[in-house]
C-alpha positions as CSV (number, residue, x, y, z in Angstrom):
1,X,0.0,0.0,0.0
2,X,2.9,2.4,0.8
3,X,3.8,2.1,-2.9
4,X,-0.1,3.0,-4.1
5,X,0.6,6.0,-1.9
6,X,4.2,7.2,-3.4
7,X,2.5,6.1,-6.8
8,X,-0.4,8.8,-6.8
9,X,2.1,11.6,-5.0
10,X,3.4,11.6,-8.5
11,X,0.3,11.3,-10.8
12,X,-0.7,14.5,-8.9
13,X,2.8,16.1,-9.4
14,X,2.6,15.4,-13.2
15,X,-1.1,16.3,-14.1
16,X,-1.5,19.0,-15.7
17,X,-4.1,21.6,-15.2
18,X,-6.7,21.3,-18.6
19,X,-10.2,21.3,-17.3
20,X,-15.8,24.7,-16.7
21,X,-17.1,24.8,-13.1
22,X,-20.1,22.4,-13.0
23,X,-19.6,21.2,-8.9
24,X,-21.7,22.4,-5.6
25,X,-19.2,24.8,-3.9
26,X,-19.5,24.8,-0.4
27,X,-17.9,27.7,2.1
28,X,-17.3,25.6,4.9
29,X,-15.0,23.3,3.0
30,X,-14.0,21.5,6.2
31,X,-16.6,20.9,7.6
32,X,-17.4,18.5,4.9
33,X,-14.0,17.0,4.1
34,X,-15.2,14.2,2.8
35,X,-16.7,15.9,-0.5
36,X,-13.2,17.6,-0.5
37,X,-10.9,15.3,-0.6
38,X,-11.6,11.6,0.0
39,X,-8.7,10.8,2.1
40,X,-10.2,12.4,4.6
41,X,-12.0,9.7,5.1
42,X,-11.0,8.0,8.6
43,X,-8.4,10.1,9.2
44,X,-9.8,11.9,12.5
45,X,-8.9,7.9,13.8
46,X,-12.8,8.3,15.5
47,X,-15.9,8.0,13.6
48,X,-17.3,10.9,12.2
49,X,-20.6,12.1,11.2
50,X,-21.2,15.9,9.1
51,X,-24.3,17.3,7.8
52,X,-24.4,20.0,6.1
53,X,-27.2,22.4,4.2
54,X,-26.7,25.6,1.7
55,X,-28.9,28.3,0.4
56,X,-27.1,30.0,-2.2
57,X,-29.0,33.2,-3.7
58,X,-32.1,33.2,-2.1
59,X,-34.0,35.8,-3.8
60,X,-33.5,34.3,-6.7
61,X,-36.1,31.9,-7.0
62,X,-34.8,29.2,-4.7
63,X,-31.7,29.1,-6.8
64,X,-29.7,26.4,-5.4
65,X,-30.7,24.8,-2.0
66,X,-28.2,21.6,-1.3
67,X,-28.2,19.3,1.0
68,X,-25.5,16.6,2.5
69,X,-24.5,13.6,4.4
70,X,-21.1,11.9,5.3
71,X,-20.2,9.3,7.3
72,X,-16.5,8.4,8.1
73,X,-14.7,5.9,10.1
74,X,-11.2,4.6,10.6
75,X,-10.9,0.6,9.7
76,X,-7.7,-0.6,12.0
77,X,-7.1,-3.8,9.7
78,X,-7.4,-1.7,6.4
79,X,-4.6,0.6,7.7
80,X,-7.2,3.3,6.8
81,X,-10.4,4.5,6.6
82,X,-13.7,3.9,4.6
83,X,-16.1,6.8,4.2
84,X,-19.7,7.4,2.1
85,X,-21.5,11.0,1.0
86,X,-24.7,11.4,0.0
87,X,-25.4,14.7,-1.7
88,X,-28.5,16.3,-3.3
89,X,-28.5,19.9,-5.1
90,X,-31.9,21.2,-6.5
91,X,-31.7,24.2,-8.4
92,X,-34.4,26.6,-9.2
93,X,-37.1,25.4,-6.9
94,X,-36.0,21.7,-7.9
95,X,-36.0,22.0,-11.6
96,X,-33.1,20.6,-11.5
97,X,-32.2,17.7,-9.2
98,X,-28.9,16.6,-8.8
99,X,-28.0,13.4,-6.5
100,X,-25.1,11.5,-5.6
101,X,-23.6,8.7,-3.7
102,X,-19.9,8.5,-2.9
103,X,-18.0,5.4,-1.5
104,X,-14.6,6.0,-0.2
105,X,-11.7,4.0,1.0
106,X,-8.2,5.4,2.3
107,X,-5.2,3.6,3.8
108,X,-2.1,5.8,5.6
109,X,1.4,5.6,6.1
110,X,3.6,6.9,8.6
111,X,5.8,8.9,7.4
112,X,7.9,9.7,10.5
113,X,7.2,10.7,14.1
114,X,5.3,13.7,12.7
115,X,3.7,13.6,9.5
116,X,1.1,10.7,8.5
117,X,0.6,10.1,4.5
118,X,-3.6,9.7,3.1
119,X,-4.4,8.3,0.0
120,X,-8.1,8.1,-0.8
121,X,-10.3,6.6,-3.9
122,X,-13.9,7.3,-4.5
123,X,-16.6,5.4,-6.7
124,X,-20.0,7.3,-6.8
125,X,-23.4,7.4,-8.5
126,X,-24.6,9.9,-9.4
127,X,-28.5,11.0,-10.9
128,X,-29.5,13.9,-12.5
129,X,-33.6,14.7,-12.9
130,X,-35.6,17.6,-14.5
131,X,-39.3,18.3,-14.6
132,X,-39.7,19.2,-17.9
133,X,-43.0,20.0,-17.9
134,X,-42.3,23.0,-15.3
135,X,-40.0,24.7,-17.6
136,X,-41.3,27.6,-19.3
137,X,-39.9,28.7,-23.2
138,X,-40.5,31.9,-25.0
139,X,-42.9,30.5,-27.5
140,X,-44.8,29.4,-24.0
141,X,-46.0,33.4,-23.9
142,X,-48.5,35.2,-25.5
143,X,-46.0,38.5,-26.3
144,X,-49.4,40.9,-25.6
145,X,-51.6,38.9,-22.2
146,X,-48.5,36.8,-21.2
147,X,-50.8,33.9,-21.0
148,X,-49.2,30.6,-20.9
149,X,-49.8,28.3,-23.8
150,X,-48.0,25.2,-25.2
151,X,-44.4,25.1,-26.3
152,X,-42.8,23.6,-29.9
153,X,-40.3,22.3,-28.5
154,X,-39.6,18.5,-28.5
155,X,-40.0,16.9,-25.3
156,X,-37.1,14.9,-23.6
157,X,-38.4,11.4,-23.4
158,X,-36.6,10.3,-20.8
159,X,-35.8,13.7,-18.5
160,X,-33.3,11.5,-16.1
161,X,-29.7,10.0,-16.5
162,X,-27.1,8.5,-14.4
163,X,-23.7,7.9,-14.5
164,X,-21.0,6.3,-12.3
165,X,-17.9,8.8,-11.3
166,X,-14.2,8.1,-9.5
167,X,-12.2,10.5,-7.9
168,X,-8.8,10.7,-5.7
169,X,-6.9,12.4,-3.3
170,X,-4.4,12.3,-1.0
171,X,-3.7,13.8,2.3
172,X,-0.4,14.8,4.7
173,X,-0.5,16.4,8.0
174,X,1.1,16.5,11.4
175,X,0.2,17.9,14.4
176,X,0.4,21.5,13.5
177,X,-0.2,21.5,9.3
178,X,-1.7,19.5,6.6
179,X,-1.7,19.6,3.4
180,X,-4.3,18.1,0.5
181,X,-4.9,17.4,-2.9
182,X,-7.6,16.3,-4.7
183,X,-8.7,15.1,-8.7
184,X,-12.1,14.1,-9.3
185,X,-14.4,13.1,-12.3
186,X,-11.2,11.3,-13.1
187,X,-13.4,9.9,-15.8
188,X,-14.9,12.8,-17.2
189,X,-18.3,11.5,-17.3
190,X,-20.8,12.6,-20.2
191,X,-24.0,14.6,-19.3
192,X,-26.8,14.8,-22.0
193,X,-30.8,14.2,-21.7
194,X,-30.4,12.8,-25.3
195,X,-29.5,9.3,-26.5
196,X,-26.9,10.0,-29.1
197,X,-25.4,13.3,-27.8
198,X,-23.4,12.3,-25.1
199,X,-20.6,14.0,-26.8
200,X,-22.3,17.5,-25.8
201,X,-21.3,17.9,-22.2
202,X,-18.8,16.6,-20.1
203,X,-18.2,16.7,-16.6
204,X,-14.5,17.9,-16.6
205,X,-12.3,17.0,-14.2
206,X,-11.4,18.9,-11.1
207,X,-8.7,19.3,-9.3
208,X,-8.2,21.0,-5.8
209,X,-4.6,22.0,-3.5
210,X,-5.7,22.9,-0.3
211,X,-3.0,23.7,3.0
212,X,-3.5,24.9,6.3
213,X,-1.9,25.1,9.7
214,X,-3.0,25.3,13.5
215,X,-0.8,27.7,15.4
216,X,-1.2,29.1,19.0
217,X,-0.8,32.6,20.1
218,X,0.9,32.8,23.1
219,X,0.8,35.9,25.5
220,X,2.6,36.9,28.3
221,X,5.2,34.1,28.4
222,X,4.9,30.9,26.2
223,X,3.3,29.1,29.4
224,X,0.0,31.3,28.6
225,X,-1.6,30.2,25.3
226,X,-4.6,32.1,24.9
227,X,-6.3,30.7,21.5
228,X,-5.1,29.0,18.1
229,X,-5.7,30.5,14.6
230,X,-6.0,28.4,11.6
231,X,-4.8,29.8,8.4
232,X,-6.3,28.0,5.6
233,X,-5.7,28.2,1.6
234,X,-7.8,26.2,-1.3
235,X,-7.3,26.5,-5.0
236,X,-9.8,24.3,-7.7
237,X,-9.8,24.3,-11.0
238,X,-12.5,22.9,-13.2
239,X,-13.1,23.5,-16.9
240,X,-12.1,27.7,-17.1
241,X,-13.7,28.1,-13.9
242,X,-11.0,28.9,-11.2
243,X,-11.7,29.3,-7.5
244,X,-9.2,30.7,-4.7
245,X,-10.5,30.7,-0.9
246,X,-8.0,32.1,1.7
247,X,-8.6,33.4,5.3
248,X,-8.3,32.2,8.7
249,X,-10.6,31.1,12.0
250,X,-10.0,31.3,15.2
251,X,-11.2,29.4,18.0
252,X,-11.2,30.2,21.9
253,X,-12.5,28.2,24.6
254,X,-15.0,26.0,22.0
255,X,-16.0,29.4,20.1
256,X,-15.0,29.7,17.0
257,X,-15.3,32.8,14.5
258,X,-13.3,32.7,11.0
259,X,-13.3,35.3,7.4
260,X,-12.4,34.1,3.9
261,X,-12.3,35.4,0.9
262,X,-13.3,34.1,-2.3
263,X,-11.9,35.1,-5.9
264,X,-10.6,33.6,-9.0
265,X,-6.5,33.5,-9.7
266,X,-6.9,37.0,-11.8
267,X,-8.3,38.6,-8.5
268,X,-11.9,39.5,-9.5
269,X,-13.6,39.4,-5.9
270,X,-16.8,37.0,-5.7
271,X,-17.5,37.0,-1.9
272,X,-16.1,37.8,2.1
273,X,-17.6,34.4,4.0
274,X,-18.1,35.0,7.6
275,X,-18.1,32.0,10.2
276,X,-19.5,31.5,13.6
277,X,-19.5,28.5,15.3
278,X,-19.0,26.0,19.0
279,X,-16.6,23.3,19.1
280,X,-17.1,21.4,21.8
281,X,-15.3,18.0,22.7
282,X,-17.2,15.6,20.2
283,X,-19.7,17.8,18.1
284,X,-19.4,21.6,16.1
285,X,-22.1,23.7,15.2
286,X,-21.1,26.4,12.8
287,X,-22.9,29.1,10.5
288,X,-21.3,31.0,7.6
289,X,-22.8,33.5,5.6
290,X,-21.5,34.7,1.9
291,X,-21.6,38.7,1.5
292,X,-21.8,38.9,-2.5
293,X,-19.1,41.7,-3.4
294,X,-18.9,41.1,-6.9
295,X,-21.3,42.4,-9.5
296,X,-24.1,40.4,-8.9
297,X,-24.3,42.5,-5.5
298,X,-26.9,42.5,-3.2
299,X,-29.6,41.2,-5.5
300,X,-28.8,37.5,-5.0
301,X,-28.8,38.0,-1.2
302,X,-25.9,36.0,-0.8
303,X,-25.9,32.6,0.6
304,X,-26.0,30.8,4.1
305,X,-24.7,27.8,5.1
306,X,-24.8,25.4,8.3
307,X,-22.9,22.6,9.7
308,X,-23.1,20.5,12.5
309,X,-20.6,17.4,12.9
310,X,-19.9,14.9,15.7
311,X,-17.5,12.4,16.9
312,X,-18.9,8.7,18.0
313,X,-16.1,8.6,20.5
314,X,-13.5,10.4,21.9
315,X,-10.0,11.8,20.5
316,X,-7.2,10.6,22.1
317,X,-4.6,12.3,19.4
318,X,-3.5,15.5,18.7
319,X,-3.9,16.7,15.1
320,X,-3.8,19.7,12.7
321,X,-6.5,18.5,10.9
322,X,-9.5,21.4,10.4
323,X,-12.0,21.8,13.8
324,X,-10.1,19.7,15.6
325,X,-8.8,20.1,18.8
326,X,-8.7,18.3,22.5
327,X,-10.4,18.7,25.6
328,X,-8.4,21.3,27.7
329,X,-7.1,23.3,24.3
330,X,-8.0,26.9,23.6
C-alpha cells in the first residue's frame, strides 16, 4: 500500500491543469471533508458524522438549495479508513435535481514521528432529474396577455440519466499543518438528456490543492496560550472556472469565528464568508454567511450555510487536521 501512496504523490505532481465549473461549492470546506478530498476519510482515527445544508441566492427563486451527508470511520485492519457521501443539489425550486452517492476508501502511512501520508479513492453514483414540464420557453408566452400556452419544443423522453464517477486524493498532516490534494471526475463522465449526444457535455475533471496550519498565540510568556488560529488556503480548478478561498478562523475556549475570501486566480472578488461557530469536545455547530461583493451584489442575497458534525467517541490524538482540537485546548 505504501507504494499505491508514493505512486499517486506523482500522478498529482505530473497532471496538468486542462479542465468549466459544474460542482456544488461549499464555504465551509472543512466541515465537509469528505466531499473535498476523500482521504479524509478515517483520518480523524474516531468516527465521524457531518451534515451540512446551503442556500445559495435566495431571492433568486430558490436558486440552489443543497443538502449533504457523510459518514466516516477509521478501519484498524485496512490501515485506513472507509467513508460514504450522500449529496442532493436542487436548483431553481427543484427544476433541477442533482444526487449523488460516494463510496470511499483510504489507507495511511507513517511517514515519521510527525507527518502521516492519506491516500483516498472514491466510486460514486450519481442522478440527474428535470421536470420538464415546469420549464417555461418563449414560444410558451402570449408576447401581448402573457398567458401561458404550449411550447414547440420537442420533449425529452426520458428527462433522467445517471452515471458512475471516480475521484482521488491524497492527504499529509502533522500535528500542527496539513496539506491536500484532490482530482475528481477522473473519468470525465458525459452529461446529456439525449441518446446519441453524449458528446455535448462533459463533466470535466477537477482538481483541488488545499493547505493549512494550526498555530497558538501565546501571550505573556509561552506558558499562557490564549487561542489558536488556523490559516487556511484552497485553490480548484474545473473546466475555465478557477476558484481561490484564503482566510483564517479562530477558536477560543469551544468558540470559533473565521473570514475568507473568495476570488478567481486574476483577483476579480466574488465573496467575504463570515463564520460562527462552538466546538465542543465531540460535536461543532457552525454558520457561515457569503456577503456577494462582486457584480451580482446584493440582488442574490448571498448565501447561508450550516454545519453541524460529531465524533462517536472520543479523541485521544493530537492533530492539525481542520476543527479539531482536544479537551483542555483553547
Amino acid at each position: 500500500m505504501k507504494s499505491l501512496l508514493w505512486h499517486l504523490v506523482v500522478v498529482y505532481l505530473c497532471i496538468p491543469i486542462l479542465v468549466n465549473g459544474q460542482d456544488v461549492t461549499f464555504s465551509q470546506f472543512y466541515s465537509n471533508p469528505l466531499y473535498l478530498n476523500p482521504a479524509f476519510s478515517g483520518s480523524i482515527e474516531v468516527p465521524r458524522v457531518a451534515v451540512q445544508y446551503r442556500n445559495q441566492w435566495p431571492t433568486i427563486n430558490n436558486a440552489y438549495n443543497t443538502y449533504s451527508i457523510s459518514v466516516d470511520l477509521p478501519v484498524e485492519k485496512l490501515k485506513g479508513g472507509l467513508g460514504v457521501l450522500v449529496m442532493n443539489d436542487a436548483q431553481s425550486s427543484g427544476l433541477l435535481n442533482m444526487f449523488q452517492a460516494d463510496f470511499m476508501y483510504s489507507s495511511f502511512t507513517k511517514l515519521n514521528k510527525d507527518f502521516r501520508l492519506y491516500g483516498g479513492l472514491q466510486l460514486g453514483v450519481h442522478h440527474n432529474s428535470l421536470k420538464w414540464n415546469d420549464l417555461v420557453f418563449p414560444d410558451n408566452l402570449d408576447a401581448n396577455f402573457g398567458q401561458h400556452g404550449t411550447t414547440l419544443e420537442k420533449p425529452i423522453k426520458n428527462p433522467t440519466y445517471s452515471f458512475l464517477d471516480a475521484s482521488t486524493g491524497i492527504l499529509l498532516f502533522s500535528k500542527k499543518v496539513f496539506f491536500g490534494l484532490a482530482a475528481h471526475h477522473l473519468n470525465e463522465p458525459k452529461l446529456s438528456y439525449y441518446s446519441g449526444q453524449e458528446e455535448t457535455g462533459v463533466l470535466y475533471r477537477k482538481y483541488t490543492l488545499h493547505f493549512g496550519a494550526k498555530l497558538p498565540i501565546f501571550l505573556h510568556g509561552h506558558l499562557r496560550k490564549k487561542f489558536n488560529i488556523a490559516p487556511q488556503v484552497i485553490l480548484q480548478q474545473q473546466g475555465d472556472f478557477k476558484q481561490f478561498n484564503y482566510g483564517l478562523f479562530a477558536n477560543r475556549k469551544g468558540l470559533s469565528a473565521g473570514v475568507w475570501l473568495r476570488q478567481n486566480f486574476t483577483f476579480d472578488y466574488d465573496a467575504l464568508i463570515f463564520l460562527v461557530g462552538i466546538i465542543k469536545k465531540r460535536w461543532q455547530l457552525t454558520y457561515s454567511y457569503d456577503w456577494t461583493i462582486s457584480g451580482l451584489g446584493g440582488a442574490t442575497g448571498g448565501s447561508s450555510e450550516i454545519a453541524l458534525s460529531f465524533l462517536l467517541k472520543d479523541v485521544t490524538k493530537v492533530s492539525g487536521l481542520p476543527f479539531f482540537r482536544l479537551p483542555g485546548e483553547y
